[in-house]
Backbone bond lengths (Angstrom), bond angles and torsions (degrees), N, CA, C in turn:
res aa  C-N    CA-C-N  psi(-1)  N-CA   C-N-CA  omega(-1)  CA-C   N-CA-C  phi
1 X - - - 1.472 - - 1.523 109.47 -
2 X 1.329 106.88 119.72 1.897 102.71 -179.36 1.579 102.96 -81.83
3 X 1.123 109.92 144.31 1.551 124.72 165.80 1.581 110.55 -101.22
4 X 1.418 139.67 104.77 1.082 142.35 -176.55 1.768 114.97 -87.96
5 X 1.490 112.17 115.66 1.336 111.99 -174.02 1.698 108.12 -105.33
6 X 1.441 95.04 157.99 1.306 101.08 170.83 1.684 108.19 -121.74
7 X 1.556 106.97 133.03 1.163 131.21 -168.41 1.476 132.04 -95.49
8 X 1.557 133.69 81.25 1.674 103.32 -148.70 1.488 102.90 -77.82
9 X 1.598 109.48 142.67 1.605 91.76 166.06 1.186 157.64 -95.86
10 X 0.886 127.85 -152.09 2.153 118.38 -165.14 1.623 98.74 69.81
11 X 1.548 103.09 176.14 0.894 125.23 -160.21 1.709 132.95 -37.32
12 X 1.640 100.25 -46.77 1.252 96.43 161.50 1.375 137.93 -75.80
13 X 1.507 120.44 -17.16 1.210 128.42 159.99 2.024 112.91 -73.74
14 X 1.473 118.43 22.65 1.221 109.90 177.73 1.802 78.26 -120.42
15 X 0.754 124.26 -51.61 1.802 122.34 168.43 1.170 116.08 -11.29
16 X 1.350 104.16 -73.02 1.741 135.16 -174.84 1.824 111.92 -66.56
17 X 1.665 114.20 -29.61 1.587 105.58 144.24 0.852 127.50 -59.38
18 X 1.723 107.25 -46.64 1.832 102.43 -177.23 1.859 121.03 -49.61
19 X 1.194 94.24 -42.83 1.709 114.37 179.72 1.617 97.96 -75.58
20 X 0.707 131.37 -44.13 2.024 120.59 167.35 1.329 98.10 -38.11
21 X 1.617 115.94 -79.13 1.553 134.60 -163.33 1.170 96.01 -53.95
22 X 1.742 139.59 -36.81 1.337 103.19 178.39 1.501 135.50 -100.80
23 X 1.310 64.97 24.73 2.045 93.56 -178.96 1.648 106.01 -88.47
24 X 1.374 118.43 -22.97 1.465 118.77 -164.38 1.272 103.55 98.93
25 X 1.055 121.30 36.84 1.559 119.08 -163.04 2.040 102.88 -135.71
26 X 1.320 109.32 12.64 1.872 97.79 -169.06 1.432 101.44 -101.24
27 X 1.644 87.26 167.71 1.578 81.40 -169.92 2.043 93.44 -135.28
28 X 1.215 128.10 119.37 1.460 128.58 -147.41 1.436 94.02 -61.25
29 X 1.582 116.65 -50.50 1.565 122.50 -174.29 1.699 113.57 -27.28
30 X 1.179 109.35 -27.54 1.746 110.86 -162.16 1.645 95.85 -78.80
31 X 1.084 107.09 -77.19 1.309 98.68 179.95 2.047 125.42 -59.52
32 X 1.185 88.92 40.47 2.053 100.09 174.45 1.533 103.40 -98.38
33 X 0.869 124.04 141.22 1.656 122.36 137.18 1.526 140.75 -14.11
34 X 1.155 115.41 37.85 1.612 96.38 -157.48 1.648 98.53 -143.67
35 X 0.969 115.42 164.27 1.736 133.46 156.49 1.448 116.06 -71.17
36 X 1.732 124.22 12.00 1.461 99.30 168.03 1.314 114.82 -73.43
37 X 1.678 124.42 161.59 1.390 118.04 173.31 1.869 118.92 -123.57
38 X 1.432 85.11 16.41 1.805 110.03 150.56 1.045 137.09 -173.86
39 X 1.945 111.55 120.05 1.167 122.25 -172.48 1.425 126.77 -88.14
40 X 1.356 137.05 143.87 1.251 150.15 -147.78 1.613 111.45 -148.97
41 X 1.538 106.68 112.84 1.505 132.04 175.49 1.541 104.56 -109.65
42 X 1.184 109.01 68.25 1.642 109.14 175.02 1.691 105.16 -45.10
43 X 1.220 116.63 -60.80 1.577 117.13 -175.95 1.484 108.03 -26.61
44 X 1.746 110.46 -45.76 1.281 110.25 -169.02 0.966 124.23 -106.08
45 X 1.400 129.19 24.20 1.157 151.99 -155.31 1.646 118.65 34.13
46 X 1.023 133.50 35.83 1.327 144.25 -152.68 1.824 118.83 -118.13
47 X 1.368 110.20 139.63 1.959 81.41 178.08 1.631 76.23 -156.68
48 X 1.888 114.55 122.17 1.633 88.92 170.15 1.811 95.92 -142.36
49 X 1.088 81.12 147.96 2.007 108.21 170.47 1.294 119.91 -77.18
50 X 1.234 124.92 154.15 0.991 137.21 168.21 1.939 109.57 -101.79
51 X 1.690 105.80 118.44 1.858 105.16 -178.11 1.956 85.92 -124.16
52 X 1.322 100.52 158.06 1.406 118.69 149.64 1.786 112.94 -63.31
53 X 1.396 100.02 122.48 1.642 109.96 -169.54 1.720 110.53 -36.53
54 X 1.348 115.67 -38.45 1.381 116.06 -173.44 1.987 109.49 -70.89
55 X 1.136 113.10 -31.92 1.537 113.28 172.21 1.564 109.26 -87.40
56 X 1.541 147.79 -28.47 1.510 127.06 173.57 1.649 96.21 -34.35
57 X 1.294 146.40 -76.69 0.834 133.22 -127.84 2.021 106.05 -85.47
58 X 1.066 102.80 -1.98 1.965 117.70 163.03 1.519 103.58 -82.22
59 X 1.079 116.40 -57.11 1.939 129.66 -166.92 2.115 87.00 -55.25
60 X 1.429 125.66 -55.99 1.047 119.30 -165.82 1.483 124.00 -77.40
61 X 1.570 104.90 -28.80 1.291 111.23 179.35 1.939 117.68 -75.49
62 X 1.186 88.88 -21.58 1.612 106.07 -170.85 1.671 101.59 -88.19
63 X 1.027 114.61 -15.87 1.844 122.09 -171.62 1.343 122.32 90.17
64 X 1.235 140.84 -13.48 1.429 163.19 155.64 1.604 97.52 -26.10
65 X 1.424 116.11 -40.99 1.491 117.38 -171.75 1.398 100.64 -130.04
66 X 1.003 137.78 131.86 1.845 142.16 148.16 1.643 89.08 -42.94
67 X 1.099 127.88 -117.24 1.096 172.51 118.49 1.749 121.23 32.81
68 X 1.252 130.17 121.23 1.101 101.09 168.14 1.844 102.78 171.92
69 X 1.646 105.17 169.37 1.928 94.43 -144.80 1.324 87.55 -123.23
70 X 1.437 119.94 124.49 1.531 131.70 -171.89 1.385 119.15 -135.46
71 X 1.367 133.15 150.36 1.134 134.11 -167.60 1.794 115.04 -83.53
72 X 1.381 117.85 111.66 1.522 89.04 177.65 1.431 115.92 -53.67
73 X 0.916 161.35 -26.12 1.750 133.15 152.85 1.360 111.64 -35.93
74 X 0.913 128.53 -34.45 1.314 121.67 172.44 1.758 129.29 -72.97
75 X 1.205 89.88 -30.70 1.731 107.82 -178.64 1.901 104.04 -81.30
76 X 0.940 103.56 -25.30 1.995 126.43 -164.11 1.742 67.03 -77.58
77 X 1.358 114.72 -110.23 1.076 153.35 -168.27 2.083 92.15 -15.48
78 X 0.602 136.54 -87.83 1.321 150.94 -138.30 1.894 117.20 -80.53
79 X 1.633 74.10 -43.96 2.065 96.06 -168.41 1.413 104.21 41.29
80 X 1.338 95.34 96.02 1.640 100.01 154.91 1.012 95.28 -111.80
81 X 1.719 108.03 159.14 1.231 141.20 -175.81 1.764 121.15 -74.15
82 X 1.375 109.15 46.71 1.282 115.61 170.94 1.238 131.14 -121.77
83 X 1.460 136.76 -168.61 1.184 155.59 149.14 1.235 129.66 -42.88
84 X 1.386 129.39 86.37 1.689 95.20 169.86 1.275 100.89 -108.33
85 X 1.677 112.73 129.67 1.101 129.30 130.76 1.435 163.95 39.75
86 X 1.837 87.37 -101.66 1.643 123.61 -161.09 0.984 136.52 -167.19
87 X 1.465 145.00 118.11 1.538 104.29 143.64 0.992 132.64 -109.37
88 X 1.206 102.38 147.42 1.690 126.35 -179.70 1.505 123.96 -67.05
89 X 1.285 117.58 6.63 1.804 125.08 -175.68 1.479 104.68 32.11
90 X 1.409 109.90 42.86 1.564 85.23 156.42 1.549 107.63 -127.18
91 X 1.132 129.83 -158.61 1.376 135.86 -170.07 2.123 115.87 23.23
92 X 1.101 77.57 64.75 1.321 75.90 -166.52 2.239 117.47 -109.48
93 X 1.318 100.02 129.90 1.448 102.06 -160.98 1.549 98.65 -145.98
94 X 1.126 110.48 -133.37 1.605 118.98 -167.58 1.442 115.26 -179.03
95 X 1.688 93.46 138.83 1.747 100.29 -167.59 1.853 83.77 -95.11
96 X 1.195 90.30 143.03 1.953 100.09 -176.00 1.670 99.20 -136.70
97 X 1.597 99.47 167.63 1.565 98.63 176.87 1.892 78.10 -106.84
98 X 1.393 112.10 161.86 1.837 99.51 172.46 1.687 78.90 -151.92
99 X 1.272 90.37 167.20 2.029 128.41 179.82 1.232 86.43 -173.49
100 X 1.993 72.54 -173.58 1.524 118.21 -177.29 1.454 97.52 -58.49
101 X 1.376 121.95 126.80 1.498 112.75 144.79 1.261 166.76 -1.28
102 X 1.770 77.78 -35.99 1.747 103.56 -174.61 1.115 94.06 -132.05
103 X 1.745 131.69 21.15 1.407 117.94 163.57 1.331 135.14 -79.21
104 X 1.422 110.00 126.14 1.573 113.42 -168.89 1.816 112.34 -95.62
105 X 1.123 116.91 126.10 1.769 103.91 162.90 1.063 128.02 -19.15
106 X 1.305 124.63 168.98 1.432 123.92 135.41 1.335 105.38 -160.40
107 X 1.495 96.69 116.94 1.656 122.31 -162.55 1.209 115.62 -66.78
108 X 1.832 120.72 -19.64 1.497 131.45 -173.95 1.468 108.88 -82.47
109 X 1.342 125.94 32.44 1.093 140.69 -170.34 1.434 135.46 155.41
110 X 1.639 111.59 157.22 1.422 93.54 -146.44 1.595 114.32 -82.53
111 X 1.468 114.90 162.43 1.961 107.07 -172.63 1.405 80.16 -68.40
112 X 1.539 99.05 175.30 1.429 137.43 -172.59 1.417 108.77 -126.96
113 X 1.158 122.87 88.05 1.639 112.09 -170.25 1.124 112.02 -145.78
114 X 1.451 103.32 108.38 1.617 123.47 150.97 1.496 161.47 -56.31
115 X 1.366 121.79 97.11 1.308 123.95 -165.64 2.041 120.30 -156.90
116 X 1.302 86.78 179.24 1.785 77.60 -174.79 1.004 107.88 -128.07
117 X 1.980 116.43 56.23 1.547 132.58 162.02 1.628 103.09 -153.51
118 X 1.479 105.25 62.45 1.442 124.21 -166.77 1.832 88.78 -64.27
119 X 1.347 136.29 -42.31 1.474 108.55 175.09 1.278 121.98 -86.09
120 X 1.687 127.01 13.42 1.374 116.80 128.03 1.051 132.96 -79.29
121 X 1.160 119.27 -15.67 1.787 108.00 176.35 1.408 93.22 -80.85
122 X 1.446 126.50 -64.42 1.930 122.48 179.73 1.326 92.87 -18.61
123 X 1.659 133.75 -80.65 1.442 125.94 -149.46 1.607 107.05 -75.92
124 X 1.018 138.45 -43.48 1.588 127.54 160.45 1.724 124.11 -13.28
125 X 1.332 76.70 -57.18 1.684 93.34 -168.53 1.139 132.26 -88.78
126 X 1.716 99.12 -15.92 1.295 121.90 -175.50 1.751 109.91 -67.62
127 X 1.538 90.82 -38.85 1.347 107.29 -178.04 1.266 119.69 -81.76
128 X 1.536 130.58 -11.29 0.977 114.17 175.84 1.919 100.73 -104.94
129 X 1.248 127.24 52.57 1.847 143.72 -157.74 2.005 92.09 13.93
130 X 1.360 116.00 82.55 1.374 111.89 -170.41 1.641 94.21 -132.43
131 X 1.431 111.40 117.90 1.387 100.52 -171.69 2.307 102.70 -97.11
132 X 0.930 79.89 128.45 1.916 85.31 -171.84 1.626 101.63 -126.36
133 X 1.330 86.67 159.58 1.672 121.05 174.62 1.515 113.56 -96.91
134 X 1.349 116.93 112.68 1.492 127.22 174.59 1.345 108.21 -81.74
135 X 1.442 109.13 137.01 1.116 102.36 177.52 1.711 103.38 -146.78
136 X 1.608 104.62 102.08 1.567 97.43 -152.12 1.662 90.17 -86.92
137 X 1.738 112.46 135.97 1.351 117.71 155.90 1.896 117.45 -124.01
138 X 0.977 132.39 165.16 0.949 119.00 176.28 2.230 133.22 -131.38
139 X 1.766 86.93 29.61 1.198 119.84 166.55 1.737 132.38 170.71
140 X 1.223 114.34 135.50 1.301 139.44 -152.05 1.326 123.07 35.35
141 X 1.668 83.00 82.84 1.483 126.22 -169.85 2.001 91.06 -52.17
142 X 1.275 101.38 -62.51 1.480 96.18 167.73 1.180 146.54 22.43
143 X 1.647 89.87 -78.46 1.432 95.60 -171.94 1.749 108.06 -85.01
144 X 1.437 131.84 -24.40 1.128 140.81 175.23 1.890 102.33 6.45
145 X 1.764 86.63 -83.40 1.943 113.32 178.75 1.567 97.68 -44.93
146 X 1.483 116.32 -73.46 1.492 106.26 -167.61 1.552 126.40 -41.77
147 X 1.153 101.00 -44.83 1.815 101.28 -172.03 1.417 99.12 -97.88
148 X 1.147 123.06 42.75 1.641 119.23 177.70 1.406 149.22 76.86
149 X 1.616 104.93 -34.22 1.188 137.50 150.96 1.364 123.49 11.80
150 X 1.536 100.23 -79.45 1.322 119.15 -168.71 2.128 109.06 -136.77
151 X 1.009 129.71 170.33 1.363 155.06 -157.11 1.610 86.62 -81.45
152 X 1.498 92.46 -75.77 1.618 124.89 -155.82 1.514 111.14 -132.22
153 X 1.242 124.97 161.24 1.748 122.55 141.99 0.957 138.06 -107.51
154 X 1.228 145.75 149.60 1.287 132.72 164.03 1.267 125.08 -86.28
155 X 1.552 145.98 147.98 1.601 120.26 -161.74 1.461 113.91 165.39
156 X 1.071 118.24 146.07 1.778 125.38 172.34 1.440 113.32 -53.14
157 X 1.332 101.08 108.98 1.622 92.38 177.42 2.173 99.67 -98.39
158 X 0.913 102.39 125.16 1.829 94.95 171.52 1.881 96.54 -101.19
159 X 1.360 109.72 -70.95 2.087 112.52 -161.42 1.441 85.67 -115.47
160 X 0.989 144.37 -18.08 1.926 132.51 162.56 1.827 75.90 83.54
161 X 1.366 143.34 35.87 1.344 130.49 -174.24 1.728 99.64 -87.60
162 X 1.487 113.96 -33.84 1.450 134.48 -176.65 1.616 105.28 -66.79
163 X 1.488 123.45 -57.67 1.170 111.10 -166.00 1.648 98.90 -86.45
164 X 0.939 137.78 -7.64 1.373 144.09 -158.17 1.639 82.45 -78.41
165 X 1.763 124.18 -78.50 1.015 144.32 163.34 2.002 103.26 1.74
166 X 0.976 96.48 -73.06 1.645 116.48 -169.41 1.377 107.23 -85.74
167 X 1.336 139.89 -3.32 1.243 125.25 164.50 1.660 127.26 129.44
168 X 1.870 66.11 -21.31 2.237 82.88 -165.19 1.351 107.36 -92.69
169 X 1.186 116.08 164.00 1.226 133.20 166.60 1.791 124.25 -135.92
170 X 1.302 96.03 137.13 2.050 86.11 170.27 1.361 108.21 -63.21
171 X 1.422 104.70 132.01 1.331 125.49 139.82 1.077 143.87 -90.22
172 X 1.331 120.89 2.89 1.471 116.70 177.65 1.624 103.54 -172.91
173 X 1.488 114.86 95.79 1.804 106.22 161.51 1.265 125.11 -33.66
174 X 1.438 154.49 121.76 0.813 147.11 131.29 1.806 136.02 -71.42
175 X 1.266 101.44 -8.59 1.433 104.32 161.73 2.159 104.27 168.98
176 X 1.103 96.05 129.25 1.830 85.82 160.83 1.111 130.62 -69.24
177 X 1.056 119.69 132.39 1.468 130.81 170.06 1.717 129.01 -72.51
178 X 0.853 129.33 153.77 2.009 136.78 174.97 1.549 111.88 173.52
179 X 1.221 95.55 143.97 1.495 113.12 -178.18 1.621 106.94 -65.95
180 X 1.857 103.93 123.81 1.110 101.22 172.47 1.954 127.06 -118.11
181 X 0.958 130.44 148.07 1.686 131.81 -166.26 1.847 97.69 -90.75
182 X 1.495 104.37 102.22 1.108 113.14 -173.91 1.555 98.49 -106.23
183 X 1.685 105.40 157.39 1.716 121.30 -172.02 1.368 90.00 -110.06
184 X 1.676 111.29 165.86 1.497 135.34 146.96 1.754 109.55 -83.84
185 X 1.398 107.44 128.53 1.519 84.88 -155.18 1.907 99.06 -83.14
186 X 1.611 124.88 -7.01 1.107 95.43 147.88 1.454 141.68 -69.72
187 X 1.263 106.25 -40.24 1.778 109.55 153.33 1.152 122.68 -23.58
188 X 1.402 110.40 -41.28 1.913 89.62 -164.62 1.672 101.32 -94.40
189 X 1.243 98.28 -13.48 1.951 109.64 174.46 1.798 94.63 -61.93
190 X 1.322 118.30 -44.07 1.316 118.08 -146.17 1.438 110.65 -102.44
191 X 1.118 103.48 -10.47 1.990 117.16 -163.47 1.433 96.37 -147.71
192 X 1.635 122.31 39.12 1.558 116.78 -179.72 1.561 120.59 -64.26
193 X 1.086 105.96 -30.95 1.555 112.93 179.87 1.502 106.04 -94.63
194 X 1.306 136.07 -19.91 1.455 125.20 169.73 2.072 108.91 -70.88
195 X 1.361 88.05 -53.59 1.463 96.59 169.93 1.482 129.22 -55.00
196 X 1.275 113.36 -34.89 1.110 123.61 -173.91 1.292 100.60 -94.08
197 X 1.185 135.65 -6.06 1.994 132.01 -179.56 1.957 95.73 -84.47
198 X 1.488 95.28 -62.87 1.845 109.06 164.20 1.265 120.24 -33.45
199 X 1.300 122.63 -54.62 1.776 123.78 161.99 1.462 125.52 -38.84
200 X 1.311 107.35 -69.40 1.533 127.02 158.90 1.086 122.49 -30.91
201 X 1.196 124.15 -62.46 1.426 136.49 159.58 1.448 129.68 -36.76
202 X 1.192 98.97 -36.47 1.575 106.58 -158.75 1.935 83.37 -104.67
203 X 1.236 119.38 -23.87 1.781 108.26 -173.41 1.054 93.79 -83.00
204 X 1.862 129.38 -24.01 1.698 109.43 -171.86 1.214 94.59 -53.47
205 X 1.687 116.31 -62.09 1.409 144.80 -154.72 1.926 102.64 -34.27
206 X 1.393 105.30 -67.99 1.359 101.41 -163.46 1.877 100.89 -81.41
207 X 1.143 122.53 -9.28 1.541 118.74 170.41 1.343 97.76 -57.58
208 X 1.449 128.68 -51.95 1.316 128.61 -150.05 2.269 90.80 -95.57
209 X 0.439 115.76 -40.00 2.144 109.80 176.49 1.563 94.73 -73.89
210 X 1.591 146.88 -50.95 1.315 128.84 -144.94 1.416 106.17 -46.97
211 X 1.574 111.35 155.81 1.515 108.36 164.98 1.029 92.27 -79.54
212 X 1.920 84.38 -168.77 1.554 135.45 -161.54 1.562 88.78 -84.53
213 X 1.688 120.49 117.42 1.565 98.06 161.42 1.910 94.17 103.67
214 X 1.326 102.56 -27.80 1.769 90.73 171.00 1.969 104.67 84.76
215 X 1.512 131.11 8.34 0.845 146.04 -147.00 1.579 114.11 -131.54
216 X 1.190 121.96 98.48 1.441 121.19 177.97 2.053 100.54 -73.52
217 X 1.146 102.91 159.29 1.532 114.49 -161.81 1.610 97.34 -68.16
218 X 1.355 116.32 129.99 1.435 94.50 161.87 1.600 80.18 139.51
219 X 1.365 109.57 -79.70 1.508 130.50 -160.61 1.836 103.30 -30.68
220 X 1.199 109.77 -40.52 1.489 97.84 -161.88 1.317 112.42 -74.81
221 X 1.382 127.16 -19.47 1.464 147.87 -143.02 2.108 86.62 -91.84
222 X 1.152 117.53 -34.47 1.432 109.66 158.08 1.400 126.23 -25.69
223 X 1.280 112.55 -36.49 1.532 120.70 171.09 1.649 92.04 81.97
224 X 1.628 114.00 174.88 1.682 127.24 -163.80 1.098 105.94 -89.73
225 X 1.432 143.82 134.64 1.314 144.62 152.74 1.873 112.66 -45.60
226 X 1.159 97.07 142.23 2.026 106.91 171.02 1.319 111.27 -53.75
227 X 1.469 111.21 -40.02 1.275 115.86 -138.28 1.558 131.96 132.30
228 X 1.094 110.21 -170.59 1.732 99.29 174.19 1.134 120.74 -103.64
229 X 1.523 117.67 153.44 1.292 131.30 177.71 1.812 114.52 -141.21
């Protein structure tokens, strides 16, 4: 029975092969030279694609993919109607609100905050009774605070090396991030024991690589949140 995965690409989706392959799970074709845009290890029952990180979690929910490795920001953000899994400890960072340093509220009106996971900032804020201004952009979230824009942002923090650069800093975690191994939930009805051998596999795998501390390199260098805002 093939289990068909979906792969997001760039860097962390070359991670998440490595951790397939050392699951018993690789398939040599992927790493060839070529223009195919799906590879197939019948031996191993395996066949996986390459999607842009924001669609794995469409390809799986829709059935196109069994299988497939997504960012919780993405799963938060989106809710598709699937399975998760696992996590896989890899790609792992933090959704933060960030500013100026020395930015103070002002409660007599609503924040102004910019980002491109407008139903995480809605539920953040919602919860703390915080009435805010959306302001959806969908690159260099950055400058939002600097040129006036916006209050705050909302946003992936991985090494804080970017906002550090420009001035900003997180102020407030709103949740950690890590790559998670999401199902089709007819798939896993239909392929329970293929899926479920692949799971196993892949939790020995990262039980036995996690660091010291639960922490891929990089993450801490974000520096501490203030607090909330």
């Amino acid at each position: 029975m093939m289990i068909h995965v979906a792969l997001p690409k760039g860097r962390l989706g070359e991670k998440v092969y490595e951790l397939f392959e050392q699951a018993g799970y690789g398939c040599p074709s992927i790493r060839e030279k070529n223009r195919k845009l799906i590879f197939e290890n019948p031996e191993a029952g395996i066949s996986f694609f390459w999607v842009k990180p924001t669609d794995v979690a469409i390809y799986v929910e829709r059935g196109a993919a069994d299988v497939g490795v997504a960012g919780k920001d993405i799963l938060n953000e989106y809710e598709p109607d699937v399975y998760e899994l696992m996590d896989l400890q890899l790609g792992k960072c933090r959704m933060c609100v960030c500013g100026k340093a020395d930015f103070t509220p002002d409660a007599s009106r609503p924040l102004k905050v910019a980002t491109k996971f407008p139903r995480t900032a809605k539920a953040y804020y919602s919860g703390r009774s915080r009435d805010i201004d959306i302001i959806n952009l969908h690159g260099s979230i950055e400058l939002a605070p600097l040129l006036g824009l916006s209050d705050v942002i909302v946003d992936i923090v991985e090494t804080g090396k970017t906002l550090a650069e420009n001035g900003l800093v997180p102020l407030a975690e709103v949740y950690s991030i890590s790559a998670r191994l999401i199902s089709n939930k007819a798939s896993l009805k239909f392929k329970y024991q293929a899926i479920e051998c692949l799971r196993s596999s892949l939790e020995r795998c990262v039980e036995n690589v996690r660091p010291a501390g639960g922490q891929e390199a990089g993450l801490s260098s974000a520096g501490p949140v203030k607090g909330e805002v």
